[in-house]
VOBAPA-373190 format. One record per residue (C-alpha): residue number from 1; x, y, z; residue in one letter; chain. Coordinates in Angstrom, 1 decimal, decimal comma. Layout:
// VOBAPA-373190
  seq      px      py      pz  type  mol
  NUM       X       Y       Z     A    A
...
This chain:
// VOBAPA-373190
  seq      px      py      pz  type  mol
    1     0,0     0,0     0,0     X    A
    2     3,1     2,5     1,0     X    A
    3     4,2     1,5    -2,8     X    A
    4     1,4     2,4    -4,2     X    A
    5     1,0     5,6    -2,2     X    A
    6     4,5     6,3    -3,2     X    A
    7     4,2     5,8    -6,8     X    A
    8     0,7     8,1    -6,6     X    A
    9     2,3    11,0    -5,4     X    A
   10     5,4    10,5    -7,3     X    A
   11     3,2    10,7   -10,3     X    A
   12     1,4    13,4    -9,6     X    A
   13     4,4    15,6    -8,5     X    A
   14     5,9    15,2   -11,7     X    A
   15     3,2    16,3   -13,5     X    A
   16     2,5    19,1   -11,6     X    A
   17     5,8    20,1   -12,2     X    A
   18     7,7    19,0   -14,8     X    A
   19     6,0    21,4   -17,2     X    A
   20     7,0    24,0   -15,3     X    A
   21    10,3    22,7   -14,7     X    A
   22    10,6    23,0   -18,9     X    A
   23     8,9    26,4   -19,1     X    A
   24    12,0    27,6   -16,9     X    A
   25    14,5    26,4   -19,4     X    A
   26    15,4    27,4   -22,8     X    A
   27    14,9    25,1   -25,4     X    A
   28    18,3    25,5   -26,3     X    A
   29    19,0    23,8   -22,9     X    A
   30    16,4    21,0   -22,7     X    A
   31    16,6    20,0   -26,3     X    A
   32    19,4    20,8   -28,5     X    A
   33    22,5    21,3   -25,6     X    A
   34    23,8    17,4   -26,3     X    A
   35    24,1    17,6   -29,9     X    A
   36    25,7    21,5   -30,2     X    A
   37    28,5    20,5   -28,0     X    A
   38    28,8    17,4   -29,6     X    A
   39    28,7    19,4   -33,3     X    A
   40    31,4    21,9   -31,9     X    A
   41    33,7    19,6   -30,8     X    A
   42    34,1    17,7   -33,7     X    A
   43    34,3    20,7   -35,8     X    A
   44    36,7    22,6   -33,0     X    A
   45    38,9    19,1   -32,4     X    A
   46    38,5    19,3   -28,8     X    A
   47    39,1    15,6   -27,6     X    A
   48    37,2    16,1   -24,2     X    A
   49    34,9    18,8   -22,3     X    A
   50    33,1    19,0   -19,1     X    A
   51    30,2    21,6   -18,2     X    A
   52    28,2    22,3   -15,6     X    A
   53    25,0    24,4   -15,0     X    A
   54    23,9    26,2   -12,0     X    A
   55    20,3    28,3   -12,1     X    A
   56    18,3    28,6    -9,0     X    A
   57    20,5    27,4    -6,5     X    A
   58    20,6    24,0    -8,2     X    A
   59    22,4    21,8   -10,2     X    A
   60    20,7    21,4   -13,3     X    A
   61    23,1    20,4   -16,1     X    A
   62    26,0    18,2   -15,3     X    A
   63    28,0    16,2   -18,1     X    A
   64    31,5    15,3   -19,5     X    A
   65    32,0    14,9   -23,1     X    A
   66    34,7    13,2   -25,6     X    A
   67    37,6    11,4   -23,7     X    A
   68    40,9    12,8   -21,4     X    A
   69    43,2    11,0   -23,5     X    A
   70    43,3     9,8   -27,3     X    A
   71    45,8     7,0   -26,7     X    A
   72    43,8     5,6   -24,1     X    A
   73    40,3     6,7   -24,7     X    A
   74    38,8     7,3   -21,4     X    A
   75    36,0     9,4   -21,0     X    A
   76    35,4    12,8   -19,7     X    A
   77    32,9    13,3   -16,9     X    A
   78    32,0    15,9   -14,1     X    A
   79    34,9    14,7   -11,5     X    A
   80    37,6    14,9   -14,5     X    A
   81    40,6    17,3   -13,8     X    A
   82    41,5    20,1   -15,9     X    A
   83    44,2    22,9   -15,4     X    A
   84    41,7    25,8   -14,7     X    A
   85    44,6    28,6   -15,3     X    A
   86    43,2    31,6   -14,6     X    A
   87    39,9    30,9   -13,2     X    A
   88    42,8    30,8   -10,0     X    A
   89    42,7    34,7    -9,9     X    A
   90    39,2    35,0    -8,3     X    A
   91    39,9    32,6    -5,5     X    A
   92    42,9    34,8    -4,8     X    A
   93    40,9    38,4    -5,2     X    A
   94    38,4    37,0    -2,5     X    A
   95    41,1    35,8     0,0     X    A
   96    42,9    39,1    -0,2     X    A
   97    39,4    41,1    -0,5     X    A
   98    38,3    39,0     3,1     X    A
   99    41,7    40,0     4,6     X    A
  100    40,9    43,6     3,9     X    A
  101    37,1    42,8     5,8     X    A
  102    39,1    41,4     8,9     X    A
  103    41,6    44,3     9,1     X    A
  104    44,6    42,3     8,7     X    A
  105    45,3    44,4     5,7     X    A
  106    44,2    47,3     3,5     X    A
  107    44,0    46,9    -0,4     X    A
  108    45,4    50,3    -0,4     X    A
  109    48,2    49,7     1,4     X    A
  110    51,5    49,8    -0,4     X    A
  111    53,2    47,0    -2,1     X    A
  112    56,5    47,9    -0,3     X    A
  113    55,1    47,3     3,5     X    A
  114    55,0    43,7     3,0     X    A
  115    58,0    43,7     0,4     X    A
  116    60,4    46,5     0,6     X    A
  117    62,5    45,7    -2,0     X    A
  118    59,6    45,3    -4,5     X    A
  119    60,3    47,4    -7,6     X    A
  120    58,5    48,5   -11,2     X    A
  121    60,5    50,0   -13,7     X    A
  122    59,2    53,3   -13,1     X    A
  123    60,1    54,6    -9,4     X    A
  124    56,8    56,8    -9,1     X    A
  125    54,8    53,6    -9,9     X    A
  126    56,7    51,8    -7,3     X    A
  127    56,2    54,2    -4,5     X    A
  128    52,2    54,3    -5,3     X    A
  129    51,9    50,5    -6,3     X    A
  130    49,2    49,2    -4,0     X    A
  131    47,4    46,0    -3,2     X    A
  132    44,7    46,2    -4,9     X    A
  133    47,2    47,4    -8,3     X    A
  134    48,2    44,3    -8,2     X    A
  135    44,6    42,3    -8,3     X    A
  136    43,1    44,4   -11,3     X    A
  137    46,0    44,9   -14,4     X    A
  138    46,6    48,3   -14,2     X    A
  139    50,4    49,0   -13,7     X    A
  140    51,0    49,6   -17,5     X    A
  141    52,1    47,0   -18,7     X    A
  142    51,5    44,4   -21,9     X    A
  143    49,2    41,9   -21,3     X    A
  144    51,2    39,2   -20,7     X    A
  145    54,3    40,8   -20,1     X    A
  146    56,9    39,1   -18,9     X    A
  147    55,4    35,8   -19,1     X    A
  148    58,2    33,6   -21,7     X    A
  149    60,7    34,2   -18,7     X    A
  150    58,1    33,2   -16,0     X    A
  151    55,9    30,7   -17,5     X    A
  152    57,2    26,9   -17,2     X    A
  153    60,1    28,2   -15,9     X    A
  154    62,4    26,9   -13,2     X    A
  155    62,2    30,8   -11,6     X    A
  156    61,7    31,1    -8,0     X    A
  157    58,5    33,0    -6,8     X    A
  158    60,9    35,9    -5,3     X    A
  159    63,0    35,8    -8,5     X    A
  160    59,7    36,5   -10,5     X    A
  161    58,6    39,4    -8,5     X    A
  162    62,4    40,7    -9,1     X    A
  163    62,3    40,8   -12,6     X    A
  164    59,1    42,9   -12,4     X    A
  165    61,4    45,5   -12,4     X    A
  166    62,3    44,8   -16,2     X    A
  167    59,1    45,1   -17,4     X    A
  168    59,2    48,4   -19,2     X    A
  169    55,4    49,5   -19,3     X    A
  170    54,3    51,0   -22,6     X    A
  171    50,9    51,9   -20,9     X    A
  172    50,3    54,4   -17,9     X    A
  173    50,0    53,3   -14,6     X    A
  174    46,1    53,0   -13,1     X    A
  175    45,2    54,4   -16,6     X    A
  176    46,4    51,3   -19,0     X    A
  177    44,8    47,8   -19,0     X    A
  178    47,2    44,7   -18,8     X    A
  179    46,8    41,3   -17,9     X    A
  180    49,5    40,6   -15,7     X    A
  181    50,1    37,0   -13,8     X    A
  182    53,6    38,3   -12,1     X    A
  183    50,8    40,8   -10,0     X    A
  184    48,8    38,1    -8,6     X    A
  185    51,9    36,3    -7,5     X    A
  186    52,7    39,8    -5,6     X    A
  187    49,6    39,4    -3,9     X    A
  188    50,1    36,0    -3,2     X    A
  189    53,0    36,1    -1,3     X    A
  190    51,2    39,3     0,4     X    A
  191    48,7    37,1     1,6     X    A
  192    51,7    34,6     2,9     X    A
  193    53,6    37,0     5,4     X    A
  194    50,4    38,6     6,5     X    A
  195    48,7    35,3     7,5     X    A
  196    52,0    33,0     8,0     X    A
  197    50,2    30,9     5,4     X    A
  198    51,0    29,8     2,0     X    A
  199    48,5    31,0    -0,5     X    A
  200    47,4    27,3    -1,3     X    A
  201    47,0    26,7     2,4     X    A
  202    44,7    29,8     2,7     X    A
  203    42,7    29,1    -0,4     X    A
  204    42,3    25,6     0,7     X    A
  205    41,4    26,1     4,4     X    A
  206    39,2    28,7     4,4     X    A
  207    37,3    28,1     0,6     X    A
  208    37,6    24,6    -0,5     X    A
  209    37,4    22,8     2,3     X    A
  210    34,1    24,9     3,3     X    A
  211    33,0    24,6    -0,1     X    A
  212    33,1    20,9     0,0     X    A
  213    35,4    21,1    -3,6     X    A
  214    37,2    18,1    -2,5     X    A
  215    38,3    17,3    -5,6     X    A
  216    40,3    20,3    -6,3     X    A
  217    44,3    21,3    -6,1     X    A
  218    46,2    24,4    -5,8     X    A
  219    48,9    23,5    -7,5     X    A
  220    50,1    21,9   -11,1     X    A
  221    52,8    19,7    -9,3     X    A
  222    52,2    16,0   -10,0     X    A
  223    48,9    16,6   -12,3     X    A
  224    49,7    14,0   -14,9     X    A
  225    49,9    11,4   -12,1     X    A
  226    46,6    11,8   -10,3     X    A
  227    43,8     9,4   -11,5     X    A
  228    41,0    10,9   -14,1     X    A
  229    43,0    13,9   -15,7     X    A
  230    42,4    15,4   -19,0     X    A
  231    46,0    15,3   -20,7     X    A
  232    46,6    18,8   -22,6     X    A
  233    46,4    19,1   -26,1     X    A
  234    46,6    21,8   -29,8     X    A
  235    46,3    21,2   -33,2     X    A
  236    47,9    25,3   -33,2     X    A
  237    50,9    24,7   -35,2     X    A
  238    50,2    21,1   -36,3     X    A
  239    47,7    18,0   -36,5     X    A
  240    46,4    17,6   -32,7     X    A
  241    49,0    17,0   -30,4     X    A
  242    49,4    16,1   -26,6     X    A
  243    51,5    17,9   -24,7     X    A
  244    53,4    18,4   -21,8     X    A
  245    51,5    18,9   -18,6     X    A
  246    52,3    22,7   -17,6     X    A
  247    54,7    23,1   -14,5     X    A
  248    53,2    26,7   -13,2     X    A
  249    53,5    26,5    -9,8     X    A
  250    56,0    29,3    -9,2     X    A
  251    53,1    31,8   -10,6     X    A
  252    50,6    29,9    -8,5     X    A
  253    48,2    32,6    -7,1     X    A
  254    47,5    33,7   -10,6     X    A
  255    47,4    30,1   -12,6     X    A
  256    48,4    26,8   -10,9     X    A
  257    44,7    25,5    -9,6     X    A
  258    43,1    22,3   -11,0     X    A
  259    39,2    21,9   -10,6     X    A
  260    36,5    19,8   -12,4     X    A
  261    33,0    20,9   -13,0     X    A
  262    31,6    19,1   -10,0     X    A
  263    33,6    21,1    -7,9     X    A
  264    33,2    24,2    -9,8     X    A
  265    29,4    23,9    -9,1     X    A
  266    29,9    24,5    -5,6     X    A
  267    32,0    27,6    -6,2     X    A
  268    29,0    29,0    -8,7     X    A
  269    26,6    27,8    -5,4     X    A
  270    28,6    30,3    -3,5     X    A
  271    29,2    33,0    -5,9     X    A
  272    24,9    33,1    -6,5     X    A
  273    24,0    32,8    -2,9     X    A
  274    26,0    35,7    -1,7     X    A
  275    28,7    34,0    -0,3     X    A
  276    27,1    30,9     1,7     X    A
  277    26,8    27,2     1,0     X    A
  278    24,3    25,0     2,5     X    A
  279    22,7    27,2     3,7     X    A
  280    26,0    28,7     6,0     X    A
  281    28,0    32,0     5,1     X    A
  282    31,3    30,8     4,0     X    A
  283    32,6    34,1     3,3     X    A
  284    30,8    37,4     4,4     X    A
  285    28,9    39,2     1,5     X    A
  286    30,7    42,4     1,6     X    A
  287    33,8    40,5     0,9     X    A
  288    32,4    39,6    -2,8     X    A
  289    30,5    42,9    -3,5     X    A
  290    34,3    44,1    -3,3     X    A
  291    36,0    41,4    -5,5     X    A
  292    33,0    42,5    -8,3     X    A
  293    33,4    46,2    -7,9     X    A
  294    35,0    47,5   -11,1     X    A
  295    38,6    49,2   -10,7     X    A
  296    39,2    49,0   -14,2     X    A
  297    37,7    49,8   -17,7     X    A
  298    38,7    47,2   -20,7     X    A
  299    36,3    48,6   -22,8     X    A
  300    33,2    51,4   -23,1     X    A
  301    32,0    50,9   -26,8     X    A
  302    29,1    48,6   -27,9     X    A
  303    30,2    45,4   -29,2     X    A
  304    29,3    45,0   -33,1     X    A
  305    29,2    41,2   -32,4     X    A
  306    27,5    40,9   -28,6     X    A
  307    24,9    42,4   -26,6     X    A
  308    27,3    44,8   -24,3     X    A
  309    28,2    48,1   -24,3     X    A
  310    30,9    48,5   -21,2     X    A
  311    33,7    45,7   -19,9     X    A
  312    35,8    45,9   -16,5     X    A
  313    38,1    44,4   -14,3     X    A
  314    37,7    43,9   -10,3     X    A
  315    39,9    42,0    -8,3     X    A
  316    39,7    38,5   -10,4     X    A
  317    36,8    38,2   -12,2     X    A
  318    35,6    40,4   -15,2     X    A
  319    32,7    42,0   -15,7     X    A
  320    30,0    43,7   -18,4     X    A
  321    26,7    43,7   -19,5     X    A
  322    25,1    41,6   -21,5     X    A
  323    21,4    42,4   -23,0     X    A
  324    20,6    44,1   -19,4     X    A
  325    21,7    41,6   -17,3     X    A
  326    25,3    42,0   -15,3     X    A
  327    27,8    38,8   -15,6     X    A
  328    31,0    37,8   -14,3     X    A
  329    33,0    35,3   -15,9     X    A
  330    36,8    34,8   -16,2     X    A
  331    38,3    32,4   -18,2     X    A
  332    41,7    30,4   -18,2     X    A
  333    44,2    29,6   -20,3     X    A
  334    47,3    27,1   -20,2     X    A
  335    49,1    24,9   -22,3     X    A
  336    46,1    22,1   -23,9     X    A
  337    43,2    23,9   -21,4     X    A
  338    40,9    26,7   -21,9     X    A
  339    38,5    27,4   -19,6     X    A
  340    35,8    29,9   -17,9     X    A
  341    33,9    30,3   -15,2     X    A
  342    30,5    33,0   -15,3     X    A
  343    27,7    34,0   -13,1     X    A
  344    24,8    36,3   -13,4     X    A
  345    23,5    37,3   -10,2     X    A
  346    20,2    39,3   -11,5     X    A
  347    19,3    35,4   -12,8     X    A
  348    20,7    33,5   -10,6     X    A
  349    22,6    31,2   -13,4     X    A
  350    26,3    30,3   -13,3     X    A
  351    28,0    28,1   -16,3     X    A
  352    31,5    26,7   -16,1     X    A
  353    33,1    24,9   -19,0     X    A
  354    36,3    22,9   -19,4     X    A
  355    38,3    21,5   -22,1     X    A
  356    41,3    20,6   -23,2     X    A
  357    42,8    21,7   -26,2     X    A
  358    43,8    25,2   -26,2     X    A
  359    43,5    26,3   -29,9     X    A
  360    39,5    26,8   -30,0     X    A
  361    36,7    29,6   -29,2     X    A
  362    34,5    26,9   -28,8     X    A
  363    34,9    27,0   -25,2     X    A
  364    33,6    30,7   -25,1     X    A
  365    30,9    29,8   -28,1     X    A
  366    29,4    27,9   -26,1     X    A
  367    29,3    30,4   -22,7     X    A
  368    27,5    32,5   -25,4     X    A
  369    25,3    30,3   -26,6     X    A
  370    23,5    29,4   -22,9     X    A
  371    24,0    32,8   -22,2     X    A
  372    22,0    33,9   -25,3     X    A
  373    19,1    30,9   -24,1     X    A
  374    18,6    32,2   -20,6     X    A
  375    18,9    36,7   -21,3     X    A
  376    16,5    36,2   -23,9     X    A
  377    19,0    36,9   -26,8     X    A
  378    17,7    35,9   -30,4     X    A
  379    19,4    32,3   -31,6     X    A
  380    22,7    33,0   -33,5     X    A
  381    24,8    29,9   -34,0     X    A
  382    28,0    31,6   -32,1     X    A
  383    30,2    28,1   -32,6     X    A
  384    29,7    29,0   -36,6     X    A
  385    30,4    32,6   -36,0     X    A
  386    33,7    32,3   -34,1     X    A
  387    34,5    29,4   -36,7     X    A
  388    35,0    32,3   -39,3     X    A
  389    37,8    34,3   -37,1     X    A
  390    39,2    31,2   -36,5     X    A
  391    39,4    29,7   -39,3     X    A
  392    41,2    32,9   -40,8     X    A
  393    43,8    33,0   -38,3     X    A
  394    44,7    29,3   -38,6     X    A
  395    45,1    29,8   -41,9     X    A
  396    47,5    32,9   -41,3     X    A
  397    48,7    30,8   -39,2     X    A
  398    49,4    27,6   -41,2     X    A
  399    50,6    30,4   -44,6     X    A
  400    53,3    31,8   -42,2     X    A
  401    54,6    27,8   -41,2     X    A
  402    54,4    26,8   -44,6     X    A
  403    56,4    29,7   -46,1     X    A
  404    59,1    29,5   -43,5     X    A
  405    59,5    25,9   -44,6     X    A
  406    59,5    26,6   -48,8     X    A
  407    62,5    29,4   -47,3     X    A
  408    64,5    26,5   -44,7     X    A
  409    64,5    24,0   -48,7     X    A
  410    65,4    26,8   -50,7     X    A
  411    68,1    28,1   -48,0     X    A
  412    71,6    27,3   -48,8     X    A
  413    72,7    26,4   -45,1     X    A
  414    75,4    23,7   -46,3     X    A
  415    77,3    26,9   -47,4     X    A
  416    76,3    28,8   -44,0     X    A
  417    79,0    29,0   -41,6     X    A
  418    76,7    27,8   -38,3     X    A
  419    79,6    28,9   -35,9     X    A
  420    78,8    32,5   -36,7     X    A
  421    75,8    32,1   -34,9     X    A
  422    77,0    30,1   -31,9     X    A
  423    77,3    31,1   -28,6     X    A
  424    75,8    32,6   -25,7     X    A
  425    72,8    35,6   -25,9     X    A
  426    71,3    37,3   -23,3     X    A
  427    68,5    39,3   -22,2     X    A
  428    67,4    41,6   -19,0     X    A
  429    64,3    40,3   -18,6     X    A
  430    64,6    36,8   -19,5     X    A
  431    68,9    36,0   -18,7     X    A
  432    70,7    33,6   -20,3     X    A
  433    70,2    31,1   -23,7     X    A
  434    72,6    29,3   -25,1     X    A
  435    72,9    28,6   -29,0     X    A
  436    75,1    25,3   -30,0     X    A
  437    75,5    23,7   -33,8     X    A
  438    73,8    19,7   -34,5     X    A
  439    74,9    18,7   -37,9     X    A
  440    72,9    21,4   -40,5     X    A
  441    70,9    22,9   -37,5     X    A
  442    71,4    25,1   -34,7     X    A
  443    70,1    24,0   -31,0     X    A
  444    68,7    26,8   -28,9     X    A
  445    68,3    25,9   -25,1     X    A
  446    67,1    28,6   -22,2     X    A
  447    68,7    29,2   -18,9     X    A
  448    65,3    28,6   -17,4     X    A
  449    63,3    26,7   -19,1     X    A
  450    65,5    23,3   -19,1     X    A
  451    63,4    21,1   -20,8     X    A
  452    62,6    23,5   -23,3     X    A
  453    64,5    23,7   -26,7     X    A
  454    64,2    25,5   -29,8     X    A
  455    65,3    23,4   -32,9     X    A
  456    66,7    26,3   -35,4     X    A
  457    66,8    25,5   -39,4     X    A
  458    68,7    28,2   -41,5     X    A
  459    65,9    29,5   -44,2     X    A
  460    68,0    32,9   -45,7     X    A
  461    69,2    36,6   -44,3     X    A
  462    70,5    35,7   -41,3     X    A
  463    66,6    34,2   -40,4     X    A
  464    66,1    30,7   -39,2     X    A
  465    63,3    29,0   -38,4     X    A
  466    62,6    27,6   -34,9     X    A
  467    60,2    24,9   -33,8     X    A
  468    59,9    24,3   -30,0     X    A
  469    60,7    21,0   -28,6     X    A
  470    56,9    21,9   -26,8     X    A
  471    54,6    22,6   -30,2     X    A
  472    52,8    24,2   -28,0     X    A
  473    55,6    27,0   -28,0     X    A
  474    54,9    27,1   -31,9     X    A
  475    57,5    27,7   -34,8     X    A
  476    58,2    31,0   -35,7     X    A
  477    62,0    33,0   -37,3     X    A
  478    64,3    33,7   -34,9     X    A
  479    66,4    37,0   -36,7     X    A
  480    70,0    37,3   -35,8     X    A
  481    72,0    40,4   -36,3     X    A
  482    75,8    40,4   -37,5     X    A
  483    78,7    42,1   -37,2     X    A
  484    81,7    41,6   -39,1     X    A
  485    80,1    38,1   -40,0     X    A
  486    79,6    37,4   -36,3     X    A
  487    76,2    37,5   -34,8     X    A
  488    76,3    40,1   -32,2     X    A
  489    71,9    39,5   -31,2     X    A
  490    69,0    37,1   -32,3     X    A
  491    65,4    38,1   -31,9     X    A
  492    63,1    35,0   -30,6     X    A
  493    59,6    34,7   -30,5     X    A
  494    57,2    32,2   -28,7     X    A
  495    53,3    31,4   -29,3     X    A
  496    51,1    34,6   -28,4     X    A
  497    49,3    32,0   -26,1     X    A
  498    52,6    33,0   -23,6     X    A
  499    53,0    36,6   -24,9     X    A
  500    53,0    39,0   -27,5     X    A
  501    56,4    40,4   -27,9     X    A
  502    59,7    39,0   -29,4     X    A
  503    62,9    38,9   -27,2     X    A
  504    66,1    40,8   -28,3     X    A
  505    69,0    38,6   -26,8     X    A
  506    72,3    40,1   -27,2     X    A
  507    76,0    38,5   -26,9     X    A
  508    77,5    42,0   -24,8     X    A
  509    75,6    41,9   -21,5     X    A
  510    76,4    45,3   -21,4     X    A
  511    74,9    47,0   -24,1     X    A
  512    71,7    44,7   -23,2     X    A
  513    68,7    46,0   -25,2     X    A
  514    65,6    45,4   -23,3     X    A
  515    62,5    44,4   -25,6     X    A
């Protein structure tokens, strides 16, 4: 009879409220969500992706897609690891932003209280470099700046935040928006000799643990050994590839976390409910209002391609509007991962997305595309519109490779003296690399970046071409100037992905040219 009862009610609850359930979610959702992401990443190449969607305080799409590994073909699900990069920088702009709510620090206070011999490479922006300079990309310089000497590298922490110094800005300070990892890492070890606490250790103690994200790591180191990890991959600079599992620990607070979407969930929970989980404030509501309040434009004009008008920065997480309604979202980027993490309060809807390979928009296509659904934007296939950008850029991309090879055939290298080029190079910024000869090649290896060489193939005019023992470091010319038949510098370049600029290495460390 209790059966029967049971099965009654059961029945009549879900018909009560299923069709309301439905009404609530887009169509886009209910019925068409499987096969987009399984369209995109076939036409993307992305071996594996894991999503999760939060409305309402509620779980209500959860999935893993394609496999963590081609050689072995295991699949993706909710509890698979990925490298979440980036999405790090909000977990560190709350633990700083609830240090400034307990007193035990002021986000205004100077850099140079807690590190004294902290230095930028203009002395004004080093006396009125702040905490909170350091959590929002404003000190002027590149995005990215800096990051070929500190990414992968074997740099200590201390050494990084040494360097900084280097980095000439070509932006003004507090005015010019640039991402910069080397600032969260400032902050970082901030949050270390305020709280006698490592920066994992903090993050871990007083947000994971809390958050019940059990499942999630502060740190890169030993990645590639832990059971159900999606393995890194790019098809960027040829057919898809694995590669090497980042080692970015020494830039932790910006960069080094690993998640999965089940976890992730829980961090949406928290981000929707003003700061508590189950029901119990984890973190007091102030303390986010202040890691979402904007301290920095990246943009005021109305997109031609999206529904916003105005894009900022706060203190880890970015933030615009988007057809009326105000999101947050960061995403992350390493070597084989991109990722993002978004909310929108006003809806109460949070979206994360994971994947490994790092040469796609699908990632973001796809954050558009729900986003669209639920803010009532009319149905544009965004996957198909990114394509076209894409698909341009590979193709730059895959010109540029493919002429640099027609030039290494046509090159006359047996008559090229290689010796000219030998030796050792160096630059402020990065230091030392060390160019040797291997048969008709040159072999390019960097003070700190060990396992990390450049394979370099005479093409013509001093130029070579240099593919990276890491593809994911790409293949670009490396230009070497001469004097007297003698090369006196060589200009190297690595992937965007790591940053923008070329590095002018020079064999007189005292006429270094920094660039």
């Amino acid at each position: 009879m209790k059966k029967l009862f049971f099965a009654t009610a059961t029945l009549l609850f879900c018909t009560m409220f299923t069709p309301k359930l439905k009404a609530q979610t887009p169509s886009f959702v209910s019925d068409s969500l499987d096969s987009y992401i399984t369209r995109g990443m076939q036409l993307w190449q992305i071996p594996g992706l894991a999503i999760s969607i939060v409305k309402d305080g509620k779980v209500i799409f959860q999935k893993g897609y394609g496999v963590r590994d081609l050689n072995t073909g295991d699949k993706v699900d909710p509890n698979t690891l990925f490298i979440i990069a980036s999405n790090s920088k909000l977990f560190t702009g709350t633990s700083i932003a609830n240090l400034d709510y307990e007193k035990k620090l002021s986000l205004n206070d100077k850099v140079t209280k807690y590190i004294p011999w902290f230095r930028l490479y203009d002395s004004n922006a080093t006396n009125m470099a702040n905490i909170r300079d350091m959590l929002c990309h404003r000190i002027g310089t590149k995005t990215f700046q800096g990051d070929f000497t500190f990414w992968d590298s074997n740099l200590p922490k201390d050494s990084i935040i040494w360097k900084m110094r280097y980095l000439k800005p070509p932006g003004v300070f507090r005015q010019d928006y640039g991402y910069c990892n080397s600032c969260f890492l400032v902050a970082g070890q901030i949050l270390k000799i305020v709280t006698q606490e490592s920066w994992g250790d903090y993050v871990d103690q007083h947000i994971l643990m809390p958050l019940e994200m059990t499942n999630t790591y502060m740190h890169t180191n030993g990645l590639a050994q832990r059971d159900n990890v999606a393995m890194p991959y790019t098809n960027a600079f040829s057919s898809l590839t694995k590669l090497p599992v980042d080692s970015i620990d020494n830039l932790a607070p910006a960069t080094s976390m690993v998640s999965n979407v089940k976890d992730l969930s829980n961090w949406l929970l928290f981000q929707l409910d003003s700061g508590k989980f189950n029901n119990k404030q984890i973190i007091p509501w102030p303390v986010l209002q202040k890691t979402r309040d904007m301290n920095i434009f990246t943009g005021s004009r109305k997109s031609n391609y999206f529904p916003t008008h105005f894009r900022g920065y706060g203190l880890g997480v970015f933030s615009t509007d988007y057809n009326g309604k105000q999101v947050y979202w960061h995403t992350g980027g390493a070597f084989g991962y991109v990722t993002n993490v978004c909310f929108v309060p006003e809806e109460n809807l949070g979206i994360t997305i994971l994947t490994n390979n790092d040469n796609q928009s699908f990632f973001e296509a796809l954050r558009y595309q729900i986003l669209d659904a639920y803010l009532g934007v009319p149905y544009t296939d965004r996957s198909k519109f990114l394509w076209q950008f894409f698909e341009s850029n590979q193709k730059a991309t895959d010109n540029k490779i493919d002429k640099m090879q027609k030039r290494v055939v046509a090159g006359d290298s047996k008559n090229i003296d290689l010796d000219n080029y030998t030796g050792e190079y160096f630059n402020t910024v990065y230091g030392k690399i060390t160019i040797s000869k291997s048969n008709n090649t040159l072999i390019c290896r960097f003070q700190h970046h060990p396992k990390l060489i450049g394979y370099m193939r005479y093409m013509d005019n001093n130029e070579f071409e240099v593919t990276y023992s890491n593809i994911g470091y790409g293949i670009y010319p490396a230009k070497f100037y001469m004097n007297k038949n003698k090369a006196s510098a060589v200009e190297i370049q690595a992937n965007e992905f790591v940053e923008t600029d070329a590095y002018l290495f020079v064999k007189d460390p005292d006429g270094l040219m920094i660039k």
